[in-house]
PyMOL Python script that loads the backbone (N, CA, C, O; Angstrom):
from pymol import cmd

cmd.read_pdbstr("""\
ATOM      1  N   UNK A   1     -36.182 -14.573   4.723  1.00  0.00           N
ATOM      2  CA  UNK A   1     -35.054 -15.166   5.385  1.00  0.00           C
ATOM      3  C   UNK A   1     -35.548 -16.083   6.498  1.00  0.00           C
ATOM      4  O   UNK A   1     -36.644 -15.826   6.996  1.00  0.00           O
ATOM      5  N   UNK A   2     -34.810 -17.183   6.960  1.00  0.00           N
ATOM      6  CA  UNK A   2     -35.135 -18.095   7.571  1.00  0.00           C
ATOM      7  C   UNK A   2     -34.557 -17.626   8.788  1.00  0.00           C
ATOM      8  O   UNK A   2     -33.775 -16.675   8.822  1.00  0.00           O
ATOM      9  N   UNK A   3     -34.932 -18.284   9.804  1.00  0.00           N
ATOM     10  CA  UNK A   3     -34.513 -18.369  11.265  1.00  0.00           C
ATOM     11  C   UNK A   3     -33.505 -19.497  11.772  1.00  0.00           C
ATOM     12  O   UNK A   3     -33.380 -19.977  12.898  1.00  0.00           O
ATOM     13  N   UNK A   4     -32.735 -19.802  10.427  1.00  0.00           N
ATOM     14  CA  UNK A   4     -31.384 -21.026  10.907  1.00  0.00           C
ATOM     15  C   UNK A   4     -30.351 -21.173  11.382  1.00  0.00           C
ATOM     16  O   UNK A   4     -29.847 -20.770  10.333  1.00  0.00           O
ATOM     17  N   UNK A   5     -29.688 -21.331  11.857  1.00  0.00           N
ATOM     18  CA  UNK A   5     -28.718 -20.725  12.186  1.00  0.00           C
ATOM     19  C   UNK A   5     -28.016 -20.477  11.918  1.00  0.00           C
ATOM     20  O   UNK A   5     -27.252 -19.751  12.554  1.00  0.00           O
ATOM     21  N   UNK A   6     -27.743 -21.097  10.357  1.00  0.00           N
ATOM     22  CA  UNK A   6     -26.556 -20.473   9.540  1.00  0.00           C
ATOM     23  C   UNK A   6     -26.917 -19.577   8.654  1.00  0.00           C
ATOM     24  O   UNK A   6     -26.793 -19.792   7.448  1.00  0.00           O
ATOM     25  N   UNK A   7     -27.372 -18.548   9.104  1.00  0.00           N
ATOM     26  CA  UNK A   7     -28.443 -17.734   8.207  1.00  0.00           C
ATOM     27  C   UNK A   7     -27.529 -16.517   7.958  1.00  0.00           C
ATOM     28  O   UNK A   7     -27.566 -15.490   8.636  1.00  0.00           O
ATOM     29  N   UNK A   8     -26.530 -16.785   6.694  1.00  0.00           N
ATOM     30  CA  UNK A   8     -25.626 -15.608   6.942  1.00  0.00           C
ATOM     31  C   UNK A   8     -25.942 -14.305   5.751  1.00  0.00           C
ATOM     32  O   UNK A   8     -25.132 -13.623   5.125  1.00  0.00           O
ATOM     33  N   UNK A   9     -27.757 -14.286   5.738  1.00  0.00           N
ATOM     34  CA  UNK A   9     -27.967 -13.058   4.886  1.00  0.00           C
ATOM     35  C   UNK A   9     -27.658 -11.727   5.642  1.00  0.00           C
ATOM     36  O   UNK A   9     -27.162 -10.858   4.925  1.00  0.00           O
ATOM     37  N   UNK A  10     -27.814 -11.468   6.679  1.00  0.00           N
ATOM     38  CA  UNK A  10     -27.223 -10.257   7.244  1.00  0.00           C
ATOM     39  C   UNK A  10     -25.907 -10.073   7.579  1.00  0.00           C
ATOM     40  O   UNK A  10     -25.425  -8.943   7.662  1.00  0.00           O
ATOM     41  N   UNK A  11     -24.906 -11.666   7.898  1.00  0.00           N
ATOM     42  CA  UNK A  11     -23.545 -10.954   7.682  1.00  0.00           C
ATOM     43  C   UNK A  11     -23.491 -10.486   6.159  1.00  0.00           C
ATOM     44  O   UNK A  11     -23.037  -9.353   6.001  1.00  0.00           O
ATOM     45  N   UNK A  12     -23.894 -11.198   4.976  1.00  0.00           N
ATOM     46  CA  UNK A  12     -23.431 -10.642   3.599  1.00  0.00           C
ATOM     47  C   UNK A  12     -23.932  -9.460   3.461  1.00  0.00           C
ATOM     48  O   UNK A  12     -23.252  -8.924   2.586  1.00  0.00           O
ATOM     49  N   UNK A  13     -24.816  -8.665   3.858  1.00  0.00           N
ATOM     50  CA  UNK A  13     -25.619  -7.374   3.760  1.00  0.00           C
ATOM     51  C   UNK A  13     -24.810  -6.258   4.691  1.00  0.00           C
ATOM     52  O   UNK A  13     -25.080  -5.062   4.578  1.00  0.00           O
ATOM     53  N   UNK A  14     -23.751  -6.758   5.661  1.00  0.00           N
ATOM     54  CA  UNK A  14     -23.639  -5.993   6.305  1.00  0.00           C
ATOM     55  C   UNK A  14     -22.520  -4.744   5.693  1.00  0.00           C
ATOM     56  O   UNK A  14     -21.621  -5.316   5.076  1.00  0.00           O
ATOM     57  N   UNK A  15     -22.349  -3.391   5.693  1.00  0.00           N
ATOM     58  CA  UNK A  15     -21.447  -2.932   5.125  1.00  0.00           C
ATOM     59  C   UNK A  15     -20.041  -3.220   5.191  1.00  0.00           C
ATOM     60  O   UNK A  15     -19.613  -4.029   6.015  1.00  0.00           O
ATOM     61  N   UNK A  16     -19.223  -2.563   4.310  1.00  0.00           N
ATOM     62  CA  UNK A  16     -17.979  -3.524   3.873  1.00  0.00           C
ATOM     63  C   UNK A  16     -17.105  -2.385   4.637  1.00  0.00           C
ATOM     64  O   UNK A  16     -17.450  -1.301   5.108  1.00  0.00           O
ATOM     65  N   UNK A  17     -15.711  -3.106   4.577  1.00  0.00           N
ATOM     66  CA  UNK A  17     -14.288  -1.777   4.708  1.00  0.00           C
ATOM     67  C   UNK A  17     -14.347  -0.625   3.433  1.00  0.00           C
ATOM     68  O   UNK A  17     -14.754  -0.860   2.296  1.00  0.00           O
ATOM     69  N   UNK A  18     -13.866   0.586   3.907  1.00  0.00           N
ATOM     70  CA  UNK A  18     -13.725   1.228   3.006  1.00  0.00           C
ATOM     71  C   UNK A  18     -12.304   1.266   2.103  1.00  0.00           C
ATOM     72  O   UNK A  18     -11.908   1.935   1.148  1.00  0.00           O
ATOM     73  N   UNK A  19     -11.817   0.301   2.841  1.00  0.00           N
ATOM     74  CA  UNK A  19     -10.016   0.264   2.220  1.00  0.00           C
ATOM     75  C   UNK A  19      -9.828  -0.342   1.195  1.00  0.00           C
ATOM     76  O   UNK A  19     -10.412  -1.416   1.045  1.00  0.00           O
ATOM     77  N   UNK A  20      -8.884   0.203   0.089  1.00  0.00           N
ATOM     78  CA  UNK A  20      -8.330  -0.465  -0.872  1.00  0.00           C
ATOM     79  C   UNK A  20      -7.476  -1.741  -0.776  1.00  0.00           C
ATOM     80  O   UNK A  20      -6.350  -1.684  -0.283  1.00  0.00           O
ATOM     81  N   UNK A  21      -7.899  -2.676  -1.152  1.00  0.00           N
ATOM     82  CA  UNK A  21      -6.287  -3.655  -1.498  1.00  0.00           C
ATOM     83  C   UNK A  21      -5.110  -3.027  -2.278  1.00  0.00           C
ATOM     84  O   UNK A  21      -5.081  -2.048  -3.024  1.00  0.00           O
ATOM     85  N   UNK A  22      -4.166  -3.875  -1.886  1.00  0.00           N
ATOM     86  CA  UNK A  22      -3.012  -3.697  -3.116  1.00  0.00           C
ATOM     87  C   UNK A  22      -3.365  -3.839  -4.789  1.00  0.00           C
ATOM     88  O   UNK A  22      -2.536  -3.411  -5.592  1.00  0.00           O
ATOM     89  N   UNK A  23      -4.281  -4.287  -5.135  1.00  0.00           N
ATOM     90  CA  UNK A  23      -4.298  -3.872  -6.261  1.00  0.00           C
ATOM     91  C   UNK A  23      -5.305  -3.592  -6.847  1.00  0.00           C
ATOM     92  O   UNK A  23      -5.687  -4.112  -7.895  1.00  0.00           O
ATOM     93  N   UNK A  24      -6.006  -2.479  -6.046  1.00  0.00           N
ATOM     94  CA  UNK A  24      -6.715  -1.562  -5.792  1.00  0.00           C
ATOM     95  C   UNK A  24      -8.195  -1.825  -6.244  1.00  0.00           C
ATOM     96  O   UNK A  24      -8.830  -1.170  -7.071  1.00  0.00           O
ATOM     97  N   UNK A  25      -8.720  -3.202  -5.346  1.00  0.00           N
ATOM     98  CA  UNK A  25     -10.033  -3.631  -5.497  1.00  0.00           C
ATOM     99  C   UNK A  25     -10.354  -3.006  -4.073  1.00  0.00           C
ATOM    100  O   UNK A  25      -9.413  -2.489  -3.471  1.00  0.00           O
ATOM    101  N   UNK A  26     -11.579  -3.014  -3.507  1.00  0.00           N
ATOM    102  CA  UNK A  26     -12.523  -2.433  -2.167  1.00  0.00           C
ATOM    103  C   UNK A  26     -12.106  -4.267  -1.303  1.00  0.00           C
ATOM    104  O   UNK A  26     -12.159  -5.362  -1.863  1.00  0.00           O
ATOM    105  N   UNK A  27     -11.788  -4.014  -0.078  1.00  0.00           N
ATOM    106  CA  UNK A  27     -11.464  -4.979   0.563  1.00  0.00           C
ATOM    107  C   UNK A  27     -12.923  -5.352   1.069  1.00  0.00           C
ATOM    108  O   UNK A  27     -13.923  -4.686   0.801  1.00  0.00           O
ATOM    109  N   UNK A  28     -12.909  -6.429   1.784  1.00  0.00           N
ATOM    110  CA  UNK A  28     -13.914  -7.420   1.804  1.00  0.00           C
ATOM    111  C   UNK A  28     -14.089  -7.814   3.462  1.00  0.00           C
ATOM    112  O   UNK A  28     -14.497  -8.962   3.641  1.00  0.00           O
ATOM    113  N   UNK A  29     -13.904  -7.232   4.355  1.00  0.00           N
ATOM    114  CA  UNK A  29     -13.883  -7.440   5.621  1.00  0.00           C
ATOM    115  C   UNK A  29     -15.429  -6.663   5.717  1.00  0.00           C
ATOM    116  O   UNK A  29     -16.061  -6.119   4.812  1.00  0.00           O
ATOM    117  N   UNK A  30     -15.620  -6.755   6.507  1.00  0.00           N
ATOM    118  CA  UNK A  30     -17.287  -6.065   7.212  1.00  0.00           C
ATOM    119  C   UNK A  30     -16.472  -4.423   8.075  1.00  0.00           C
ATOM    120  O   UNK A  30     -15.447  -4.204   8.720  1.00  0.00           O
ATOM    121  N   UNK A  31     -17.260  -3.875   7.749  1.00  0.00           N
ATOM    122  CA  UNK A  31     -17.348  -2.751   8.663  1.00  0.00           C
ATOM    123  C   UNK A  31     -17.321  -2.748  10.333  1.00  0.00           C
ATOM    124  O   UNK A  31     -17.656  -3.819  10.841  1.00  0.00           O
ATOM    125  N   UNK A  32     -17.023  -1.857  11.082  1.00  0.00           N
ATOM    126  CA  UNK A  32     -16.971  -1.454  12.183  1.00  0.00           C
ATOM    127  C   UNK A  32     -18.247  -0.676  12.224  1.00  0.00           C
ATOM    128  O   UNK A  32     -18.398   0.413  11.671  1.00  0.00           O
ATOM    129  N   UNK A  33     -19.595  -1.620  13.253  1.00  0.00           N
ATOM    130  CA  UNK A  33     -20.945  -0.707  13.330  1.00  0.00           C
ATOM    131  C   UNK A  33     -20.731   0.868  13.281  1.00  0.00           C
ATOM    132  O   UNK A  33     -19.935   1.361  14.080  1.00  0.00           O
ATOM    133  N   UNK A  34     -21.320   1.573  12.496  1.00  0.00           N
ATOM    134  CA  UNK A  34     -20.776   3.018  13.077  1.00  0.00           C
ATOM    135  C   UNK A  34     -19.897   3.729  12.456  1.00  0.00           C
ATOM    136  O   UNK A  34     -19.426   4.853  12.632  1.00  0.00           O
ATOM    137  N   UNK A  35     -19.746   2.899  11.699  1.00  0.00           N
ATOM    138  CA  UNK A  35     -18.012   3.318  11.130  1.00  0.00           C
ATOM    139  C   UNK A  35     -17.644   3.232   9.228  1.00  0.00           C
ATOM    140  O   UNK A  35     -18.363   2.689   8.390  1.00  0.00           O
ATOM    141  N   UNK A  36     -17.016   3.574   9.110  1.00  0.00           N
ATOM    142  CA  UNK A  36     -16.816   3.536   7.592  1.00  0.00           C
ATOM    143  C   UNK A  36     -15.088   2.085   7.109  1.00  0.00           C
ATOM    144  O   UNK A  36     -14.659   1.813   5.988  1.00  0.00           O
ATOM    145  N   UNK A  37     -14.801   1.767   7.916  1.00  0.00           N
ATOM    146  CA  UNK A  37     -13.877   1.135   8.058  1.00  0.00           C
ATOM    147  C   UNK A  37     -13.493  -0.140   9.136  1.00  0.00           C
ATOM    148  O   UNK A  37     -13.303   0.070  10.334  1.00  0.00           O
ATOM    149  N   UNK A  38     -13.425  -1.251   8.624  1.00  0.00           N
ATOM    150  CA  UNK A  38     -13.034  -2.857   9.406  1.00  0.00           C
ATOM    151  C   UNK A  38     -12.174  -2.016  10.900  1.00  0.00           C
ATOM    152  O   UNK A  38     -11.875  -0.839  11.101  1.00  0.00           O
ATOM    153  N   UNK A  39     -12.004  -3.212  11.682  1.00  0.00           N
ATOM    154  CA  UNK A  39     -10.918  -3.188  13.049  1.00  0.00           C
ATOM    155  C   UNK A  39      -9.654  -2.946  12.596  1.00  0.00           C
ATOM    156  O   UNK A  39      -8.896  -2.199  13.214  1.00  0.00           O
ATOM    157  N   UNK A  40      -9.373  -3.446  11.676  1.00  0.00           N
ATOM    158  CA  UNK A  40      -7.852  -3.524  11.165  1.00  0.00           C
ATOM    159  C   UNK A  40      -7.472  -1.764  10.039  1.00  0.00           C
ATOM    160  O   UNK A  40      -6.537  -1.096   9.598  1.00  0.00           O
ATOM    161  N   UNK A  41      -8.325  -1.790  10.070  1.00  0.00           N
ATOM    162  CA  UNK A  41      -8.008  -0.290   9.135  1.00  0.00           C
ATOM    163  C   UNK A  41      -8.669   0.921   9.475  1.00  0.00           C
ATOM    164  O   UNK A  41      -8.891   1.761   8.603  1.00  0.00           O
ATOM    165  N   UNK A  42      -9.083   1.129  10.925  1.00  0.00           N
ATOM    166  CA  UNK A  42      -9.341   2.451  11.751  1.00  0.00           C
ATOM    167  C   UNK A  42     -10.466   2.857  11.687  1.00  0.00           C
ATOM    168  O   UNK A  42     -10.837   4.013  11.486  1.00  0.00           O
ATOM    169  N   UNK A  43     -11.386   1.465  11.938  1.00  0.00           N
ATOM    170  CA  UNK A  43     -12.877   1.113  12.743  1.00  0.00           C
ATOM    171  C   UNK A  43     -12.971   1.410  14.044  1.00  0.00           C
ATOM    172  O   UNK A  43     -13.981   1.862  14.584  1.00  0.00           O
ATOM    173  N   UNK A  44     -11.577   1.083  14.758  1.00  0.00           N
ATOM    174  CA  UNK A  44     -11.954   0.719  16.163  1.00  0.00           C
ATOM    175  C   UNK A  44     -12.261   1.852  17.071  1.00  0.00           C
ATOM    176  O   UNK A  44     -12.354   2.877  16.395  1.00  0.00           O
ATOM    177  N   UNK A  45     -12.398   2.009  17.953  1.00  0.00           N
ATOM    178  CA  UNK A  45     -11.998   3.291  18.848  1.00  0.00           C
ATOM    179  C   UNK A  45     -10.636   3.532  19.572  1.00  0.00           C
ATOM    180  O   UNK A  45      -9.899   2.686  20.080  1.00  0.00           O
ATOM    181  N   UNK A  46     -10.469   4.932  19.498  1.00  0.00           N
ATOM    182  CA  UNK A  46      -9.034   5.398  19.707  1.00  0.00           C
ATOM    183  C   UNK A  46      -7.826   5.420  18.284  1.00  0.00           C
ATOM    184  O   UNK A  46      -6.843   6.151  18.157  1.00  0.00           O
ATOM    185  N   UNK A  47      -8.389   4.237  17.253  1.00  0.00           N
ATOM    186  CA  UNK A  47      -7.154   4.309  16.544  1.00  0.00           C
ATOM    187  C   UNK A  47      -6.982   5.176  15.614  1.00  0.00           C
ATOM    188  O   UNK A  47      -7.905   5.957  15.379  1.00  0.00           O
ATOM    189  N   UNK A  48      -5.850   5.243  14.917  1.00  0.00           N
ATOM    190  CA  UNK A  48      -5.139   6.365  14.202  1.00  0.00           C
ATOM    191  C   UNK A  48      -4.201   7.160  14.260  1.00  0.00           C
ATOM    192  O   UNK A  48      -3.578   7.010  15.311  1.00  0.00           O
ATOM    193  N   UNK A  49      -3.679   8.189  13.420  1.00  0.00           N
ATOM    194  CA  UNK A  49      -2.820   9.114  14.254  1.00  0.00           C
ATOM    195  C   UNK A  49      -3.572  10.036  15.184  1.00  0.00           C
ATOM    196  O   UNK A  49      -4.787   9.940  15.012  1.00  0.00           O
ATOM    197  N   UNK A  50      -3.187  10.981  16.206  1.00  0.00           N
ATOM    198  CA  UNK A  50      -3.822  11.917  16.611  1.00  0.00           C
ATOM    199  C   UNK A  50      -3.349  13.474  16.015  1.00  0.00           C
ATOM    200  O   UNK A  50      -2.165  13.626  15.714  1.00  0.00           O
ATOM    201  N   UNK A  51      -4.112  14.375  15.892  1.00  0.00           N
ATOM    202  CA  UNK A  51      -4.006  15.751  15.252  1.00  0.00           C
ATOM    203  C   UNK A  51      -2.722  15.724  15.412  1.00  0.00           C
ATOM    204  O   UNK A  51      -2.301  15.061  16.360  1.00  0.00           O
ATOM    205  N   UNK A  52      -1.663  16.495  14.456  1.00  0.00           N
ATOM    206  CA  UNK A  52      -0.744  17.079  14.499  1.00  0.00           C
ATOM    207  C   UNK A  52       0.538  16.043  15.012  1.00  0.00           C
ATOM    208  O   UNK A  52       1.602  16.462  15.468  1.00  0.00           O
ATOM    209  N   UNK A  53       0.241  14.842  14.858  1.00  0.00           N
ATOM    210  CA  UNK A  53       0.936  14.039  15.220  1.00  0.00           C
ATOM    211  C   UNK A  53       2.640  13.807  14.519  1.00  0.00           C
ATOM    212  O   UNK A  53       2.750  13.426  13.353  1.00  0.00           O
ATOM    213  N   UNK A  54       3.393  13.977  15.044  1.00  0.00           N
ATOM    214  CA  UNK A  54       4.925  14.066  14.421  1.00  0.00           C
ATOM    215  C   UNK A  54       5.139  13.087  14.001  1.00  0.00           C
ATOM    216  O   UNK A  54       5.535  13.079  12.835  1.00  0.00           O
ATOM    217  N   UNK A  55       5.009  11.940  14.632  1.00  0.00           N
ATOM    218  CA  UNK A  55       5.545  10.613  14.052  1.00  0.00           C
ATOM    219  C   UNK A  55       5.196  10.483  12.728  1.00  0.00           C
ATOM    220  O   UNK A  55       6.098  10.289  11.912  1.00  0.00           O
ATOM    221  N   UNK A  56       3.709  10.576  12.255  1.00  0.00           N
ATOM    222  CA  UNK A  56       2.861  10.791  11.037  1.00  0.00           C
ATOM    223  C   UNK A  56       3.602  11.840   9.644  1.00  0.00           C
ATOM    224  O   UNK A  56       3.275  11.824   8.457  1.00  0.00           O
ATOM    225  N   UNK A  57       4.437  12.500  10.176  1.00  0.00           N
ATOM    226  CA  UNK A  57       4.338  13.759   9.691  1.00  0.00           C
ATOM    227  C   UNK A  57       5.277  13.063   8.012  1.00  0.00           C
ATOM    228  O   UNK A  57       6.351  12.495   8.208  1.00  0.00           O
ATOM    229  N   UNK A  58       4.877  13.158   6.861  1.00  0.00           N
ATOM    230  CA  UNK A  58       6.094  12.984   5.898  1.00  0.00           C
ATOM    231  C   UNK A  58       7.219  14.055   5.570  1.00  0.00           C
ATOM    232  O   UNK A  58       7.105  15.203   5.140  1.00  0.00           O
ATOM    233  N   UNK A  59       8.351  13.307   5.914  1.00  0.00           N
ATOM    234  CA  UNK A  59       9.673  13.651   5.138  1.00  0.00           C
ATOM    235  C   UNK A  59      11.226  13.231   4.523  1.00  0.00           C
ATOM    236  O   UNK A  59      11.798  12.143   4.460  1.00  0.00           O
ATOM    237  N   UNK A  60      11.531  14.272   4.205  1.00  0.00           N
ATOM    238  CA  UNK A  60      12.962  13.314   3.353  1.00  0.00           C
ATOM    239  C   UNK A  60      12.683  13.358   1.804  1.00  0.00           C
ATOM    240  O   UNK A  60      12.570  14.398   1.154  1.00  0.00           O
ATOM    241  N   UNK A  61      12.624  12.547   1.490  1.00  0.00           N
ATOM    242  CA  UNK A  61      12.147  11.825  -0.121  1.00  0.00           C
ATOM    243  C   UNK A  61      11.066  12.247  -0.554  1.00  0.00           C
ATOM    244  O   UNK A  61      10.979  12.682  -1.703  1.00  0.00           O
ATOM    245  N   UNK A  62      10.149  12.208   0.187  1.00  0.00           N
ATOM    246  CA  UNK A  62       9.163  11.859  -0.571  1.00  0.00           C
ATOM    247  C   UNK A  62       7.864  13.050  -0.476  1.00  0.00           C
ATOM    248  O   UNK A  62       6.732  12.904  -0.937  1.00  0.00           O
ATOM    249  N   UNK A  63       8.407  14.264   0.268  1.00  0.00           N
ATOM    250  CA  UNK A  63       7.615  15.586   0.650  1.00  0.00           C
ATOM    251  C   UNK A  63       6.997  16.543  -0.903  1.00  0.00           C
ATOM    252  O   UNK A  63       7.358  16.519  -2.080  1.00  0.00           O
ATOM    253  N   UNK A  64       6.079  17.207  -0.261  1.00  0.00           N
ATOM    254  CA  UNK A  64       5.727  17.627  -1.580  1.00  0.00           C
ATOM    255  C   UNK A  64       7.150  18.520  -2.224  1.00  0.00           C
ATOM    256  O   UNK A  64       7.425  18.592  -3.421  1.00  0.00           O
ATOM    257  N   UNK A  65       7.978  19.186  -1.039  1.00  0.00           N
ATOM    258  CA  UNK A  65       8.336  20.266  -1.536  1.00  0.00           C
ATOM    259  C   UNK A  65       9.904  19.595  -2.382  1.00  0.00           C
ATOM    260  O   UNK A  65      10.421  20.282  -3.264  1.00  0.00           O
ATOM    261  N   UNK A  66      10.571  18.128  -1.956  1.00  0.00           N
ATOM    262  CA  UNK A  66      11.429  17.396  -2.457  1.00  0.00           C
ATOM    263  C   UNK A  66      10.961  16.888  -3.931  1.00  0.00           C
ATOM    264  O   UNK A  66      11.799  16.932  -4.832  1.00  0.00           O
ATOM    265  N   UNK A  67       9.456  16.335  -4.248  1.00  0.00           N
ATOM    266  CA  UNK A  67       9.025  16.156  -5.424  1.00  0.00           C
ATOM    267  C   UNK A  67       9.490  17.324  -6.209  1.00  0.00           C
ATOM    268  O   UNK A  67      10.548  17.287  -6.838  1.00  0.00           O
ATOM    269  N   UNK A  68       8.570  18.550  -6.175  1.00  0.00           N
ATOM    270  CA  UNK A  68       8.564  19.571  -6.622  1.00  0.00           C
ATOM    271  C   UNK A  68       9.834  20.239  -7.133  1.00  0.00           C
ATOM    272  O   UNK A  68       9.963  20.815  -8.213  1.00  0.00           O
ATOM    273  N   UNK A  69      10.850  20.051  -6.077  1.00  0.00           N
ATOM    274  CA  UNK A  69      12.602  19.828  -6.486  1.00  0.00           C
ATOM    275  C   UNK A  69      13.318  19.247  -7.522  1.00  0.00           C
ATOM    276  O   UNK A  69      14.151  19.634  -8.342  1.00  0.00           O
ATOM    277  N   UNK A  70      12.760  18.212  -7.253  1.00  0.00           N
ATOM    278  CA  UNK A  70      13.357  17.089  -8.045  1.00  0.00           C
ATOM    279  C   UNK A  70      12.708  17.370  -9.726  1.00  0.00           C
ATOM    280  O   UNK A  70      13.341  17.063 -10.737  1.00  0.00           O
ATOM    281  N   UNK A  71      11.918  17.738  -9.730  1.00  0.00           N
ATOM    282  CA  UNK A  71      10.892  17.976 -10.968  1.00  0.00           C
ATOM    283  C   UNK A  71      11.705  19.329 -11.445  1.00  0.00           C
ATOM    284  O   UNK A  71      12.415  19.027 -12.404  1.00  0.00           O
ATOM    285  N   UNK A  72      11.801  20.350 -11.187  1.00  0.00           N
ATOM    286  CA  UNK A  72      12.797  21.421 -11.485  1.00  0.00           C
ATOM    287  C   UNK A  72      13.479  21.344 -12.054  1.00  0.00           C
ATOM    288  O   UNK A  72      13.517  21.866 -13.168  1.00  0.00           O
ATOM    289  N   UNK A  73      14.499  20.524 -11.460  1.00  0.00           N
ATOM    290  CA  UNK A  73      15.900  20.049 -11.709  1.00  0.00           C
ATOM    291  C   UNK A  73      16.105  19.521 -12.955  1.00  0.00           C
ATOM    292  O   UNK A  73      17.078  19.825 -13.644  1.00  0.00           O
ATOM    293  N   UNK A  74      14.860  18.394 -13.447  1.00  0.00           N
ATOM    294  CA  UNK A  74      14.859  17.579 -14.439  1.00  0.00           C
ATOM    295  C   UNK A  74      14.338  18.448 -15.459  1.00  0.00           C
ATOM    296  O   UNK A  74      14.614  18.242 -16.641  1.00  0.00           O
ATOM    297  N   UNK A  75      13.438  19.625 -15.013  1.00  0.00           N
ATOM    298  CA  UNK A  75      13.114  20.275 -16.445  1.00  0.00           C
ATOM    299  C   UNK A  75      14.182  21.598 -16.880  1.00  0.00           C
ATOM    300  O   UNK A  75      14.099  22.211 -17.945  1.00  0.00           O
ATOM    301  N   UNK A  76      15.298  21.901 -15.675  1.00  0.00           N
ATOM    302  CA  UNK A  76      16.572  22.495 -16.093  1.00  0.00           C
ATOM    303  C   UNK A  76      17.176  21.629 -17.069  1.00  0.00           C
ATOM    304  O   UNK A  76      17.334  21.856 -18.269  1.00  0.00           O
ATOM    305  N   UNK A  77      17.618  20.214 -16.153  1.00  0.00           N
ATOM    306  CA  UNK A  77      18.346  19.329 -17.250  1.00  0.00           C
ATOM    307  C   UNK A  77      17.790  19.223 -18.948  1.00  0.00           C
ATOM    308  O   UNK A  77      18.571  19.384 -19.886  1.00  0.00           O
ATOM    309  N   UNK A  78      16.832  19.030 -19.065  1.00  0.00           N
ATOM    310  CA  UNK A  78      16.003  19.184 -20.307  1.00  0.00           C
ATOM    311  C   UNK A  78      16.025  20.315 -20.978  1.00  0.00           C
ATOM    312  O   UNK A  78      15.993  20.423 -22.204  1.00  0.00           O
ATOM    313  N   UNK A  79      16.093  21.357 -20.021  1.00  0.00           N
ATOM    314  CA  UNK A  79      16.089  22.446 -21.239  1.00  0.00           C
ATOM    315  C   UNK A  79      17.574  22.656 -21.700  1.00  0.00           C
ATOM    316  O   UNK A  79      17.768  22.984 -22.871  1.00  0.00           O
ATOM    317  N   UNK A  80      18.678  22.478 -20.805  1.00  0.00           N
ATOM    318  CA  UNK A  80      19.928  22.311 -20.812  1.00  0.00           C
ATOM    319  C   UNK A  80      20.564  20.896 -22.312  1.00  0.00           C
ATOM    320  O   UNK A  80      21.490  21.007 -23.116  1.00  0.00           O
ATOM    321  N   UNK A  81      19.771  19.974 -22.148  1.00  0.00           N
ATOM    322  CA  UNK A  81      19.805  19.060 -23.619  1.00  0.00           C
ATOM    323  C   UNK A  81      19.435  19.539 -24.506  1.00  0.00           C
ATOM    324  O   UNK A  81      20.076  19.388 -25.546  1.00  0.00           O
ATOM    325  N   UNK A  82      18.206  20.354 -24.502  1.00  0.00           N
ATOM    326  CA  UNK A  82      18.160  21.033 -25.901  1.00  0.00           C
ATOM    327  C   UNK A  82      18.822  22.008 -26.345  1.00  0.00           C
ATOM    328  O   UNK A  82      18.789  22.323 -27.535  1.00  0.00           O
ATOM    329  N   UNK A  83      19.559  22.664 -25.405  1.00  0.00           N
ATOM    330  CA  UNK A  83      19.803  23.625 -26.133  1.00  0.00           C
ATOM    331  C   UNK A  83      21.407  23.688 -26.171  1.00  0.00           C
ATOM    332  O   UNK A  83      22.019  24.632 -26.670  1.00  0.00           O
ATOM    333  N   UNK A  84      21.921  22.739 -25.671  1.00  0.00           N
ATOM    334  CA  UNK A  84      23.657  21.915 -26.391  1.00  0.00           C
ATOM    335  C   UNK A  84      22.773  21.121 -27.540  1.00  0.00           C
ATOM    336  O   UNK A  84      23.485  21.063 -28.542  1.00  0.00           O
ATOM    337  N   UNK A  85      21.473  20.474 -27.791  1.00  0.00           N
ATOM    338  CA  UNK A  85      21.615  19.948 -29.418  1.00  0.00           C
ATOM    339  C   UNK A  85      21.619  20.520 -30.404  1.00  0.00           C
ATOM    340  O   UNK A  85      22.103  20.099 -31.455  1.00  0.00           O
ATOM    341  N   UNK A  86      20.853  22.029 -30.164  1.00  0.00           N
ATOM    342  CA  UNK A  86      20.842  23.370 -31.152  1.00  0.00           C
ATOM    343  C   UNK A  86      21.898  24.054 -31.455  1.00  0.00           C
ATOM    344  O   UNK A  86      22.072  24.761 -32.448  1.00  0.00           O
ATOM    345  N   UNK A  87      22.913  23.748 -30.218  1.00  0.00           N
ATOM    346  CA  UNK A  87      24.740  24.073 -30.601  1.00  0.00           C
ATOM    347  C   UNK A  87      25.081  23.428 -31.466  1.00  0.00           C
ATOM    348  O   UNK A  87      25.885  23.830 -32.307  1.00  0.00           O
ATOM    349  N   UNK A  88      24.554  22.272 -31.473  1.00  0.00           N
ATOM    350  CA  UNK A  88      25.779  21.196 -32.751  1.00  0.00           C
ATOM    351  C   UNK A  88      25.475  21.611 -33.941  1.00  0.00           C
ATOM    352  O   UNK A  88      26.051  21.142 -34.924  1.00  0.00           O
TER     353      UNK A  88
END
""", "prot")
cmd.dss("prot")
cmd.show_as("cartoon", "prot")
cmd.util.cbc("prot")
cmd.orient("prot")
């Protein structure tokens, strides 16, 4: 390697983000020294949620125990279709 100044073999060498894109290639930003992840996706210091954090917390829709519900329900309904088609 040369001493030029546009000598960008060590930015290309340097490690990458660990984050997915949207359509689920490895993103392309450089790492946070130290870190497994860019500034923007929780390289920096301080960021993230903190332990036990409420705001973080999922619910409503989309909880395991509402999936798990919803999945029930649909394999009542199902067994409930088959067995009014075995009536006819």
């Amino acid at each position: 390697m040369s001493n030029h100044v546009r000598n960008t073999g060590p930015m290309l060498a340097s490690p990458r983000c660990g984050a997915k894109t949207r359509c689920g290639g490895a993103r392309h930003s450089p790492a946070v020294i130290g870190r497994k992840h860019c500034r923007m996706h929780g390289g920096a210091q301080g960021s993230g949620a903190l332990r036990a954090n409420q705001n973080a917390r999922k619910h409503g829709l989309f909880t395991r125990d509402a999936i798990a519900e919803r999945r029930q329900i649909q394999a009542l309904l199902g067994e409930a279709r088959r067995l009014l088609e075995e009536m006819k």
